[in-house]
VOGU-3710 file (C-alpha; in Angstrom, 3 decimals, decimal comma):
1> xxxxxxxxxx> -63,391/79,324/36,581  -61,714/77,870/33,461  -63,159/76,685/30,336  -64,249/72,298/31,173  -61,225/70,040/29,773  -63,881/67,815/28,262  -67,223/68,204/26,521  -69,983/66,595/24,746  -68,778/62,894/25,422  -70,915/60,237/22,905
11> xxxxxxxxxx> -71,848/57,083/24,323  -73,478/54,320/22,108  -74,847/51,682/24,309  -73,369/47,691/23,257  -75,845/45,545/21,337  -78,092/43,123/22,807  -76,461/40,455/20,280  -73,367/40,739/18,722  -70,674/38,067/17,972  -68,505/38,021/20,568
21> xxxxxxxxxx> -65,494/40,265/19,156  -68,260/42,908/19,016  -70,032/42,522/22,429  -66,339/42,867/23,882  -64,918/45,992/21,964  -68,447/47,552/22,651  -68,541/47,354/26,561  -64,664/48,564/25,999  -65,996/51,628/24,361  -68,871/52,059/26,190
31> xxxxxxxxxx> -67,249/51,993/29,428  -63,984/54,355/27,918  -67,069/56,392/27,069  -68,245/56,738/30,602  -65,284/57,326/31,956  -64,821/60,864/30,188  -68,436/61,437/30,776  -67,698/61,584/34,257  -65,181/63,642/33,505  -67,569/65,887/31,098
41> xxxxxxxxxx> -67,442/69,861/31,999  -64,963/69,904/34,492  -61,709/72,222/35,105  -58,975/71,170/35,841  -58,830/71,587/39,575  -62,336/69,603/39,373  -60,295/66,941/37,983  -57,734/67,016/40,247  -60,140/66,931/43,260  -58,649/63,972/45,601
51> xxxxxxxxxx> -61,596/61,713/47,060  -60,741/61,451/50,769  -56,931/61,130/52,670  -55,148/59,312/52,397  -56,338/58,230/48,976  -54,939/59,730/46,110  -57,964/59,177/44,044  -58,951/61,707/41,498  -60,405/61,945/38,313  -57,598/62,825/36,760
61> xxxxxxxxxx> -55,789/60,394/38,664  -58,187/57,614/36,492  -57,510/59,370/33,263  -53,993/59,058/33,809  -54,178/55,499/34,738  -55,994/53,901/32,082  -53,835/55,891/29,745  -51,452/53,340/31,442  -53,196/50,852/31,949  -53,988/50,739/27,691
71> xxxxxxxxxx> -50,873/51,372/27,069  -49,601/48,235/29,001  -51,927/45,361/27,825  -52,127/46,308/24,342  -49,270/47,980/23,210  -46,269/45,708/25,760  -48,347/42,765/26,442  -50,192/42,327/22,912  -47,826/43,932/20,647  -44,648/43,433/22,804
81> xxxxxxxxxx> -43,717/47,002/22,417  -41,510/49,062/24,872  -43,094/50,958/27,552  -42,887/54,873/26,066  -41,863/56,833/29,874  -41,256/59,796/28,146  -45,737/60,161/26,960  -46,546/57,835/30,450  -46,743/58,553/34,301  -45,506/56,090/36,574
91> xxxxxxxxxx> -41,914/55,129/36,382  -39,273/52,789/39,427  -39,095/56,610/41,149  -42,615/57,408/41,098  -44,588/53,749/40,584  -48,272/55,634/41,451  -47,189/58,722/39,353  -50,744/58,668/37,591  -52,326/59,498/40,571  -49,778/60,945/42,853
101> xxxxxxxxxx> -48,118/63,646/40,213  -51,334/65,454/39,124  -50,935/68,342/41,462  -49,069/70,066/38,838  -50,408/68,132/35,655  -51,629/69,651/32,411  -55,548/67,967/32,356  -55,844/68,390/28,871  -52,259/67,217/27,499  -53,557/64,169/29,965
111> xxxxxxxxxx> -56,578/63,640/28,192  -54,803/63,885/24,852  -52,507/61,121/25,995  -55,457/59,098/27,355  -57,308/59,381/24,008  -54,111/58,702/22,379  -53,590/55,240/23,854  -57,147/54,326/23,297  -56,837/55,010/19,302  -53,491/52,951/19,850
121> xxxxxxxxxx> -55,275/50,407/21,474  -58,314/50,021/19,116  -55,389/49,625/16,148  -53,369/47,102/17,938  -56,406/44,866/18,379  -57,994/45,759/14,828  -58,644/42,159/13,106  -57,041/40,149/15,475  -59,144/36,873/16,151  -59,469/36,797/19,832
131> xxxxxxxxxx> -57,214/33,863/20,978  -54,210/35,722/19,438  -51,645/35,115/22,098  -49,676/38,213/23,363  -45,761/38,693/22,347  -45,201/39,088/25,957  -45,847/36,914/29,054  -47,539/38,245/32,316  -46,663/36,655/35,584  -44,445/33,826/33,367
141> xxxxxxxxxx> -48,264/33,187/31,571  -49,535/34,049/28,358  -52,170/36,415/27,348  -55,109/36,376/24,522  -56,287/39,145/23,376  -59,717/38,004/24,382  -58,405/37,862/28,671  -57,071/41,235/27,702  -60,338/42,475/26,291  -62,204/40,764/29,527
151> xxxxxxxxxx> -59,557/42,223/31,878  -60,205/45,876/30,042  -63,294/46,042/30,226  -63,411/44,806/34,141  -60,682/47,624/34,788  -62,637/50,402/33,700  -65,988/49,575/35,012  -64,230/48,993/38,543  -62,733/52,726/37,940  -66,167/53,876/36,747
161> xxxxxxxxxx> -67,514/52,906/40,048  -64,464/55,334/41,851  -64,987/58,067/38,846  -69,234/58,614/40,222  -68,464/58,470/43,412  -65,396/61,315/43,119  -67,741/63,036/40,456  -70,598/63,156/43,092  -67,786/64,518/45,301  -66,798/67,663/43,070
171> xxxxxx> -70,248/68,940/41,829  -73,055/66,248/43,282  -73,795/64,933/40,027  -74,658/61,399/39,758  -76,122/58,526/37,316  -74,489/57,198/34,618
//
């Protein structure tokens, strides 16, 4: 067995009353939290682990796509920067390439990415009042930072609900 890509994860629970740029960017951490928590002292073929065929679901898989998935609303969509294809996954030949190509994927250099885009994330936001209006459309509509922060936090605690049910898979550990 290898040594656990991830270890001692930190989770700070969101206050009870906060203004509401705080309550937001709290769930958003707390559930980016509990996302690598689920991940917390596995290898890398834990991580890889696929739920049940023909689902490509892993854990690894979810790592991989909220790397994207940060990457998209706050760095193209808020910021209006280019997508990076080089440091992502999915591209026009392999559109599910954060959960299809993990077979072969370094865990940890996906991690690192993952953690990378979060940082990125938490900067492009940083002092932003909430009804700041994204440089790019989506759909022909356009964004606010608070939808985007609403949206976030929605996308990971759907993917939290995946990420106990795989963990449970792998080892049989559950809660939160």
């Amino acid at each position: 067995m290898t040594n656990p890509v991830i270890s001692d994860t930190a989770r700070t629970d969101p206050p009870f009353a906060a203004d509401e740029t705080a309550m937001l960017t709290a769930w958003l951490d707390f559930h980016r939290a509990t996302l690598a928590r689920k991940c917390e002292g596995l290898t890398a073929d834990q991580l890889r682990l696929r739920s049940v065929p023909p689902s490509s679901l892993s854990l690894l898989g979810l790592v991989r796509h909220m790397a994207e998935v940060e990457h998209f609303w706050f760095r193209a969509i808020l910021l209006g920067e280019e997508i990076d294809s080089d440091e992502l996954y999915c591209s026009e030949e392999h559109p599910d390439g954060d959960f299809d190509l993990i077979d072969t994927a370094d865990a940890e250099a996906d991690f690192a990415t993952w953690q990378r885009q979060v940082a990125a994330a938490r900067q492009a936001c940083a002092g932003l009042p909430l009804d700041t209006v994204g440089q790019r459309d989506r759909r022909g509509e356009q964004v606010t930072l608070r939808w985007i922060l609403v949206h976030m936090v929605e996308e990971y605690a759907r993917h939290n609900g995946h990420a106990d049910l795989l963990r449970e898979l792998v080892d049989g550990s559950t809660g939160e």
